[in-house]
FIMI-766033 format. One record per residue (C-alpha): residue in three letters; y, z, x. Coordinates in steps of 0.5 Angstrom, whole numbers. Layout:
! FIMI-766033
- aa, v, w, u
- ala, Y, Z, X
...
This chain:
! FIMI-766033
- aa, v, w, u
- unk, 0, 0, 0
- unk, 5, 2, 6
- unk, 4, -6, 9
- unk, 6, -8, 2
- unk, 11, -4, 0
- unk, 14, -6, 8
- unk, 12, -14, 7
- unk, 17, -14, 0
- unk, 22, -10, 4
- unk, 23, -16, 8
- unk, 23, -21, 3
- unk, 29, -18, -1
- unk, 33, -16, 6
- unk, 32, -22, 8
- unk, 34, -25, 1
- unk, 40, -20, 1
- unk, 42, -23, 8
- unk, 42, -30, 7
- unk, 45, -30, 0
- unk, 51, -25, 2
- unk, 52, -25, 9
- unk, 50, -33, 10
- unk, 53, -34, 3
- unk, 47, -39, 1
- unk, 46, -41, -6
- unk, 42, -37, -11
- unk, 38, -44, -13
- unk, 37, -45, -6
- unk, 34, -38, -4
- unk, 29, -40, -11
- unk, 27, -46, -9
- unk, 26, -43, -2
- unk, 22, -38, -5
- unk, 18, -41, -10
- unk, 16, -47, -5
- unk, 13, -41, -1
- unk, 9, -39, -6
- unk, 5, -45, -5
- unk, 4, -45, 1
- unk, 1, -38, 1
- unk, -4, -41, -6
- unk, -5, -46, -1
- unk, -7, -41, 5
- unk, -11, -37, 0
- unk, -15, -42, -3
- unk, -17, -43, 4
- unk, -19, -36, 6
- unk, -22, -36, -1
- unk, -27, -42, 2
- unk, -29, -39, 8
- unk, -29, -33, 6
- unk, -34, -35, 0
- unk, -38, -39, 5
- unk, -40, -34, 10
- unk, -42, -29, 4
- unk, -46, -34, 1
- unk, -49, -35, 8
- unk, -50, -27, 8
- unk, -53, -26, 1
- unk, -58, -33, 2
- unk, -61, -30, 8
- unk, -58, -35, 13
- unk, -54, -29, 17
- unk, -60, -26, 18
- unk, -63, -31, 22
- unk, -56, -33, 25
- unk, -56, -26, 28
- unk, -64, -26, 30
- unk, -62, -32, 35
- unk, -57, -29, 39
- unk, -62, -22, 40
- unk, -67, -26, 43
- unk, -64, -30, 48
- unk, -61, -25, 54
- unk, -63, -17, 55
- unk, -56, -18, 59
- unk, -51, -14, 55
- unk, -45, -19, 59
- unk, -49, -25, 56
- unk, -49, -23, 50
- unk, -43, -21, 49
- unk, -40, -28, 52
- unk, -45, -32, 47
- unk, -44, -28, 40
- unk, -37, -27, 42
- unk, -34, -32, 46
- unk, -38, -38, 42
- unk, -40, -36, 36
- unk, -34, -32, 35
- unk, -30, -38, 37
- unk, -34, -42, 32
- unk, -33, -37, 26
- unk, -25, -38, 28
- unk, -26, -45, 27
- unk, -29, -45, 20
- unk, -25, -38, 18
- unk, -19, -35, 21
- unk, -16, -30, 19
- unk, -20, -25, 23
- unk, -26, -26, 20
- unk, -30, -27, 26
- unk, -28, -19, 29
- unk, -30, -17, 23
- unk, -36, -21, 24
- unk, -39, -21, 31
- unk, -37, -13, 31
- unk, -42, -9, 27
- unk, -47, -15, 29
- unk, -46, -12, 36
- unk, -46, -5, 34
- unk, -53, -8, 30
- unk, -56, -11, 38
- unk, -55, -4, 41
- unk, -47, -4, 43
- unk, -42, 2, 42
- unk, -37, 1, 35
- unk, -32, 1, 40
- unk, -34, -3, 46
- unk, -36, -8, 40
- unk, -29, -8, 36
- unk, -25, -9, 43
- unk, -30, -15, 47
- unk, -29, -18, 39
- unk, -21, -18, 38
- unk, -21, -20, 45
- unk, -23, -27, 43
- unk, -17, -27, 38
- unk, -13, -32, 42
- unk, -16, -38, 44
- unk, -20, -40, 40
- unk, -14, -38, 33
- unk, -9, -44, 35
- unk, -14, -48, 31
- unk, -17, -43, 26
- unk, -19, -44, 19
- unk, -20, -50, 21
- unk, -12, -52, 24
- unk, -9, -47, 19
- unk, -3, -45, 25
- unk, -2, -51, 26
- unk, -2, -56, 20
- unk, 1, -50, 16
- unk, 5, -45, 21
- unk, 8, -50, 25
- unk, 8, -56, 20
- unk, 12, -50, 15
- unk, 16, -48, 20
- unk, 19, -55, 23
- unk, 19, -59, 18
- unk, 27, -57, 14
- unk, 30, -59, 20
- unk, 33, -65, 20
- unk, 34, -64, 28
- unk, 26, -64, 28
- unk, 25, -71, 24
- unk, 31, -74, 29
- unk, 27, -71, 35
- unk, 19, -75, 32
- unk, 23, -81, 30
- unk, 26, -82, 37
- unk, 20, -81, 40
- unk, 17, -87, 34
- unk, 12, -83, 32
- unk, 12, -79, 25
- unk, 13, -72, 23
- unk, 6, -72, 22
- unk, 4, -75, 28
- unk, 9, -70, 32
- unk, 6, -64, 30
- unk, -1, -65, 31
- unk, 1, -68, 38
- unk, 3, -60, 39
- unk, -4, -59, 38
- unk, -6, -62, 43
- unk, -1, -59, 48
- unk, -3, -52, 45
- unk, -10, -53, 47
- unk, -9, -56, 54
- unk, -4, -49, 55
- unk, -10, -46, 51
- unk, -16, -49, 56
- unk, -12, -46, 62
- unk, -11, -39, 59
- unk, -17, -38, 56
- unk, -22, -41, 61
- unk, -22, -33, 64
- unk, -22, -29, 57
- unk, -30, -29, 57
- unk, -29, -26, 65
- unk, -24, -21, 61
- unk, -28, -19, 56
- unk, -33, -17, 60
- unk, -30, -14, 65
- unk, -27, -9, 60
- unk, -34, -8, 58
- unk, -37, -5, 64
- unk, -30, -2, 65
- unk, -29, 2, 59
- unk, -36, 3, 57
- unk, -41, 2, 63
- unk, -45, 8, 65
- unk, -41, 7, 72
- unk, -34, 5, 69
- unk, -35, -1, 74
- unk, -30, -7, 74
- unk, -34, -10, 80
- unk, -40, -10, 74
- unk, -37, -14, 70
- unk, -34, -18, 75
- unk, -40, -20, 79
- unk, -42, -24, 72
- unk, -36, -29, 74
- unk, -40, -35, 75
- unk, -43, -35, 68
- unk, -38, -32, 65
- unk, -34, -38, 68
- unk, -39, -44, 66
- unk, -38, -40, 59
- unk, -31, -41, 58
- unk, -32, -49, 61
- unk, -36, -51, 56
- unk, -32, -48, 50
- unk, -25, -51, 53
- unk, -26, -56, 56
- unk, -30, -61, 48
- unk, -24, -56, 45
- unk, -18, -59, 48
- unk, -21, -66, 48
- unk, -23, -65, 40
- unk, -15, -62, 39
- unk, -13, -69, 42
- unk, -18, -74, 40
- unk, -19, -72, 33
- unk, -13, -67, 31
- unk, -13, -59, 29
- unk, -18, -58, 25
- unk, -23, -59, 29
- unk, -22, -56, 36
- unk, -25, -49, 35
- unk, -30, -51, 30
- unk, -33, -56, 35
- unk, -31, -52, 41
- unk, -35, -46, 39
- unk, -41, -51, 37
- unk, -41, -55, 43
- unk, -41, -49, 48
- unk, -46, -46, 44
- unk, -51, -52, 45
- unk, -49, -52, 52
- unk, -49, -44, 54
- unk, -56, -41, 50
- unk, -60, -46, 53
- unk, -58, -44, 61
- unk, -57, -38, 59
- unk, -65, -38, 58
- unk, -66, -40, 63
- unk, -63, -36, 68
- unk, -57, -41, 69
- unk, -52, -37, 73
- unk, -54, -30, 71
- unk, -55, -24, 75
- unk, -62, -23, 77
- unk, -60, -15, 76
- unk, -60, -14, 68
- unk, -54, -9, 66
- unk, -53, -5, 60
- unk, -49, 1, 57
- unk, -53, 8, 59
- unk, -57, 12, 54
- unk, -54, 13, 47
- unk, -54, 21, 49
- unk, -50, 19, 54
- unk, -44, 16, 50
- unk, -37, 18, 49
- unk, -37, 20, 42
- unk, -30, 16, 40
- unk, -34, 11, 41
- unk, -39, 12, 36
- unk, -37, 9, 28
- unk, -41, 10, 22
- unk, -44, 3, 21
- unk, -51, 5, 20
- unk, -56, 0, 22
- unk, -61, -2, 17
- unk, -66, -7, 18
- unk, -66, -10, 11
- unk, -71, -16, 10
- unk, -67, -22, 8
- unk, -68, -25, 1
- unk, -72, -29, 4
- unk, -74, -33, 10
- unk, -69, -39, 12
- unk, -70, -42, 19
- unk, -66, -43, 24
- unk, -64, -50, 22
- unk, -62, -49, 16
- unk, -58, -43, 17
- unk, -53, -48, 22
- unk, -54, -53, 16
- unk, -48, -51, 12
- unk, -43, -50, 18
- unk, -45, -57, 20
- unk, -44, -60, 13
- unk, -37, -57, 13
- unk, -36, -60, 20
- unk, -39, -68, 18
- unk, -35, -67, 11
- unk, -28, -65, 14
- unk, -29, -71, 20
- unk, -30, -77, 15
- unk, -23, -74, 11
- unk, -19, -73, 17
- unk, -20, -79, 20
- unk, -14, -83, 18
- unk, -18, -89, 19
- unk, -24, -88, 14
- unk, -22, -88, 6
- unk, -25, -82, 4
- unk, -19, -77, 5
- unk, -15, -81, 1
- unk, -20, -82, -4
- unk, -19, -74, -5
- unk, -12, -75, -4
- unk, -11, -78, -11
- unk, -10, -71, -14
- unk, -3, -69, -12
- unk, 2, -64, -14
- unk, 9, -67, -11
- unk, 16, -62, -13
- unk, 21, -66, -12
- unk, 29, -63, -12
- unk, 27, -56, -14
- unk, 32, -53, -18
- unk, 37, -58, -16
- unk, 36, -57, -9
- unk, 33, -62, -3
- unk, 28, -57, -2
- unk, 21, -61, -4
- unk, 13, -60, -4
- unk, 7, -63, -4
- unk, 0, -61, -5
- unk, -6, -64, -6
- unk, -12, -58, -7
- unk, -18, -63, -6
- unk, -17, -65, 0
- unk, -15, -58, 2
- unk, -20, -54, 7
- unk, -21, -49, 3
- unk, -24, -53, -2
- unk, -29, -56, 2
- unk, -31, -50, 4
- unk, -33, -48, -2
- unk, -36, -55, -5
- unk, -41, -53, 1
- unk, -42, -46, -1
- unk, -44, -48, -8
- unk, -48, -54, -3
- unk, -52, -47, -1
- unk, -53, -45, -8
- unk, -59, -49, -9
- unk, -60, -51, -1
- unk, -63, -44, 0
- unk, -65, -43, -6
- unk, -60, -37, -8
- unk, -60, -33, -15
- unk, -55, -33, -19
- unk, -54, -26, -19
- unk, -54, -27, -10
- unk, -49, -32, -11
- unk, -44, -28, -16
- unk, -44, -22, -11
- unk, -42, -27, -5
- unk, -36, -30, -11
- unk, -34, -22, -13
- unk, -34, -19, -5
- unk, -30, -27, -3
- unk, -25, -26, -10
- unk, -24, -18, -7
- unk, -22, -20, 1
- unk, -17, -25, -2
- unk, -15, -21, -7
- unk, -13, -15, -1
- unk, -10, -21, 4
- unk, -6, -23, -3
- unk, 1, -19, -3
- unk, 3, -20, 4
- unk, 2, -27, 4
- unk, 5, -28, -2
- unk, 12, -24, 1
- unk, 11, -25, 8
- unk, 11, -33, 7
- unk, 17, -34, 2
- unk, 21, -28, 6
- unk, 20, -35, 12
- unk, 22, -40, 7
- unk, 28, -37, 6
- unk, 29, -35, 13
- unk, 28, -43, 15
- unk, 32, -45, 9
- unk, 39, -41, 10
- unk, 42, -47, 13
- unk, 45, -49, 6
- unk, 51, -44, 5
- unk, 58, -43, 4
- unk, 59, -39, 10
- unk, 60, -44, 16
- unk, 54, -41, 20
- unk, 48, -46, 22
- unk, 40, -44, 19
- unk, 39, -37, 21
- unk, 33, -39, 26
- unk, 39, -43, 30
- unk, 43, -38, 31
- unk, 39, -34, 34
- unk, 36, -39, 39
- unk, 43, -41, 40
- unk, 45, -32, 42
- unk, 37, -32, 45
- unk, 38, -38, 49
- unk, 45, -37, 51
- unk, 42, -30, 54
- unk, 36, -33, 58
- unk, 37, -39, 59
- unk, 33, -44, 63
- unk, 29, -38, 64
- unk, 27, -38, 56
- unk, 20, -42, 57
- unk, 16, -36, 61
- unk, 18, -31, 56
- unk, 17, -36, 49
- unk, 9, -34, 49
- unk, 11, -27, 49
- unk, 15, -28, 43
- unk, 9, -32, 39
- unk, 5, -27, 40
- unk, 10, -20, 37
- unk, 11, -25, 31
- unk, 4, -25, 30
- unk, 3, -17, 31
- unk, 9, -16, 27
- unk, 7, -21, 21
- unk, -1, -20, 22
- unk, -2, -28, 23
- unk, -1, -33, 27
- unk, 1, -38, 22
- unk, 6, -33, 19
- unk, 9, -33, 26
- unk, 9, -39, 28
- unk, 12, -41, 21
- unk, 18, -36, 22
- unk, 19, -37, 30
- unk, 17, -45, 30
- unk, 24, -47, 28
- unk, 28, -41, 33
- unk, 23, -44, 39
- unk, 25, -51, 39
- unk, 32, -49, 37
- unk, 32, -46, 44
- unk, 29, -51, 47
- unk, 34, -56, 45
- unk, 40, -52, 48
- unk, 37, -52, 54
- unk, 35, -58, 55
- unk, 27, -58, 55
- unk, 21, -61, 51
- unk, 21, -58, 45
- unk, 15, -60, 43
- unk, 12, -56, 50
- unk, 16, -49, 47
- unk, 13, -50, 40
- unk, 7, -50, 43
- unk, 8, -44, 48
- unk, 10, -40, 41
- unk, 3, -42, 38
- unk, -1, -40, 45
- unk, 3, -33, 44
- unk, 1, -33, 37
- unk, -5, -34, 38
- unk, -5, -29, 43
- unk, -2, -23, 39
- unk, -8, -23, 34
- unk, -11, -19, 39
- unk, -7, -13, 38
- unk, -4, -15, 31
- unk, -6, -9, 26
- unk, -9, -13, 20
- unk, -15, -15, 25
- unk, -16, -9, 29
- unk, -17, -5, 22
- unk, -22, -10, 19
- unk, -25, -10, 25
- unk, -25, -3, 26
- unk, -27, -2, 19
- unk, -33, -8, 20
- unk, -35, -3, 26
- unk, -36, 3, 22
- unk, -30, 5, 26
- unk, -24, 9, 23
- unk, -18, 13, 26
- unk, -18, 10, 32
- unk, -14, 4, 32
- unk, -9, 6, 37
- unk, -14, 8, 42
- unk, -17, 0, 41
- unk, -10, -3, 41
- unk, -8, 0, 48
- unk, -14, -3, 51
- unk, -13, -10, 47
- unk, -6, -11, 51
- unk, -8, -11, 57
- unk, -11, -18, 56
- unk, -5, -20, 51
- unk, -1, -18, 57
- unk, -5, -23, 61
- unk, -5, -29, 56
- unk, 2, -28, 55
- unk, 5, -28, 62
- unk, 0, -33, 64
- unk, 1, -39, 59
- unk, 9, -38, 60
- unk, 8, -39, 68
- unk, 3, -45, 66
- unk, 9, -47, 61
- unk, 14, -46, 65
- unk, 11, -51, 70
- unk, 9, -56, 65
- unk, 17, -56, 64
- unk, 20, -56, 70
- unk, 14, -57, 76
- unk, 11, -54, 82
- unk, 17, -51, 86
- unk, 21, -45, 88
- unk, 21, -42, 81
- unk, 20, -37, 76
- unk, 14, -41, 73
- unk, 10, -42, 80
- unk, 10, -36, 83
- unk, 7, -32, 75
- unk, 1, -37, 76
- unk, 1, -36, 83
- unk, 1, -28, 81
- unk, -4, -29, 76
- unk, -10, -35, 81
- unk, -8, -30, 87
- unk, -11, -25, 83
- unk, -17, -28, 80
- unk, -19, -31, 87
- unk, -19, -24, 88
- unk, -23, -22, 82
- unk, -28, -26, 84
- unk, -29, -25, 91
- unk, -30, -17, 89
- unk, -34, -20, 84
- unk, -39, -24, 89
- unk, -40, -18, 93
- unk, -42, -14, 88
- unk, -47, -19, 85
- unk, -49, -19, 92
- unk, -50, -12, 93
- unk, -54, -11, 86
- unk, -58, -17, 88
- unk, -61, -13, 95
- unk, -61, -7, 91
- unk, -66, -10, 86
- unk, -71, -14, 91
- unk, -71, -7, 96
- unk, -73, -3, 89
């Protein structure tokens, strides 16, 4: 309830702000609303979808299986992380977003052997990467596309480069996931590390790092199909395919051996455990409604994967066909404010298509799939009220430009205050502010809806590709969900584990830091080149450290190594 009632505080400060500080019409500010609305019936619909197909999934059985599969590949727990959280994690993002993949991955970590607390932070720490492109490029076809497309500046910008304002958009998607594809290469080596850190017998970083190679190979064979995807095919896909290309690539080495230590870590005995580590989640092994073979328990999501292609490419008729039914507002309220939609070629409504497509693929009951409507209806009823005034709060905030007072839109004149204070300096910071969006608005999408705009209003002032800033905005709003409150209390929650959020959040910064930090040198650099700079000398702060890291690590993975062949 304190969320809600802080989510409409917003809405009507900044409804007071434009219409008696800025002077903006009261039409306009109705427009502004109503055409948020939309925009959140649209991102509900498709949390609803997701949602759905994921509980159809766990009532069918399918999960079951799923979950299964990944506790049969390594008894190395570092290994396991990386493939359920790193891989699967990032494929959940892709399909689902809006934190389900925590929520997810969690308890099925607490359910394999893990501490609730070692399972909620290995698991948010995988909210970056991989949530650029989440729920099926959401934070970029909604929050960016949102967050952009009233300024005539931008349009101005798109035509000038002879693309459309279409085109422009998803050639930031392709830039966020090369900026994406550097950073999050580390984040499985991150992830592991805090792991043995934090939660290994010896509280040993060398233990987590001495997996470096593996752990590399891993974020290789996610970034590497994902940032092509993101260039190649759009924003849709980069997480869904990057999570199911790594998983095809990494379990099989991984059952081989490929890469991975001869000497097998784990947590110490469960007497052992810190009890702030421990959550309630009590782990049954209920016997799944029936049995569904590993085949068929991927099927849905490649279903969702093949039908979201062939309606996305341009080049195919079938995205048209679902086209056809289109609602087009035009002038509303006797504003220029306009909007469209059309609900069938929405993600969300193919993912709940292929939820029903489960129904009778496996066999469900009717009363198996009612529960998995009533749990989805639930979730989006709960994610409902902040949508529904954070997402018009950013439409009026973007949409101030129209007033009586003289002054610019309110995303301008803070670039303009902003960019006058940092100046060139301005890109290695941008990733940061991306990120408190995120952690202030619980979402990617929502932060780049609300900062996008202000992003390439500063770009602009000081003379840089403000298409590579945008991206900067996104890269940090994707990194900010791994401190964002929403996702550390649904994952905590997920886990079993609750009154310890702080705790939590104090240690899933030290990756936000480092993501941060990193993508704003690497942006830096892509804007102004290799030299005596600001940029450089944060990315070379960042592979002095890494080549560190892994040095520290070979020798550790040594030392193991000579201690297991002497036992």
């Amino acid at each position: 309830m304190a969320s809600e009632a802080s989510d409409a505080l917003a809405f009507i400060v900044t409804v007071a702000v434009s219409m008696f500080v800025w002077g903006v019409p009261g039409n306009q500010v109705a427009a502004a609303s109503v055409r948020g609305i939309t925009t959140a019936l649209e991102v509900l619909i498709i949390v609803f979808g997701a949602i759905l197909l994921l509980n159809a999934l766990k009532e069918s059985g399918a999960i079951s299986t799923i979950r299964q599969g990944f506790t049969d590949i390594s008894p190395d727990r570092r290994v396991q992380a990386i493939i359920i959280c790193w891989l699967f994690g990032s494929f959940i993002e892709g399909a689902s977003g809006w934190g389900t993949p925590a929520a997810i991955v969690a308890p099925l970590l607490v359910a394999i052997g893990f501490p609730a607390m070692a399972s909620v932070v290995v698991a948010l720490i995988i909210q970056s990467t991989p949530v650029s492109f989440g729920a099926v490029g959401t934070p970029i076809l909604i929050g960016v596309e949102s967050g952009l497309g009233e300024s005539a500046l931008v349009h101005e910008t798109a035509a000038s480069l002879g693309v459309t304002y279409d085109a422009y958009v998803r050639s930031i998607g392709g830039e966020v996931a090369i900026i994406h594809g550097i950073v999050g290469l580390f984040i499985p080596l991150i992830m592991v590390t805090m792991l043995t850190t934090f939660f290994g017998k010896n509280k040993s970083i060398t233990e987590g790092l001495a997996v470096w190679p593996f752990a590399i190979f891993a974020g290789l064979a996610f970034t590497v199909p994902y940032a092509l995807v993101a260039n190649i095919l759009g924003p849709e896909f980069p997480s869904l395919f990057g999570g199911l290309i790594g998983l095809a690539i990494v379990i099989p080495a991984a059952k081989k051996g490929f890469l991975i230590p001869k000497t097998t870590w784990d947590f110490d005995s469960k007497n052992n455990w810190d009890p702030e580590w421990v959550g309630r989640l009590k782990v049954e092994n209920v016997k799944p409604p029936r049995k569904i073979s590993p085949a068929m328990a991927w099927m849905p999501y490649v279903i969702v994967g093949v039908i979201l292609v062939l309606t996305r490419v341009n080049a195919l008729p079938f995205g048209d066909w679902l086209k056809v039914v289109k609602i087009n507002v035009t002038e509303l309220f006797g504003t220029s404010i306009s909007f469209s939609s059309t609900p069938l070629h929405l993600p969300g409504t193919i993912l709940i298509f292929v939820s029903i497509i489960v129904y009778f693929m496996h066999q469900m009951k009717p009363q198996e799939y009612k529960t998995a409507v009533k749990e989805s209806f639930g979730t989006v009823v709960s994610a409902a009220p902040a949508l529904l005034f954070a997402v018009p709060m950013v439409q009026v905030f973007l949409n101030s430009g129209v007033n009586s007072s003289g002054y610019e839109s309110m995303p301008i004149v803070l670039a303009e205050s902003v960019s006058a204070l940092l100046g060139d300096n301005w890109p290695a910071v941008a990733p940061a502010i991306g990120a408190l969006g995120a952690f202030v608005a619980g979402s990617n999408t929502i932060s780049n809806m609300m900062f996008s705009l202000f992003q390439f209003g500063v770009a602009d002032n000081i003379g840089v590709t403000a298409s590579t800033v945008v991206a900067l905005q996104a890269v940090g709003g994707a990194a900010g969900n791994m401190i964002c409150v929403h996702n550390v209390v649904a994952a905590s929650a997920a886990a079993g584990l609750l009154g310890k959020e702080g705790l939590i959040i104090r240690k899933t910064i030290i990756p936000t830091v480092f993501y941060v930090f990193f993508a704003g040198g690497v942006g830096f650099i892509f804007l102004n080149g290799i030299g005596f700079n600001l940029g450089t000398i944060m990315v070379a702060i960042v592979l002095i450290g890494i080549i560190f890291a892994f040095m520290k690590g070979s020798k550790k993975r040594k030392e193991l190594d000579q201690t297991n062949r002497a036992a």
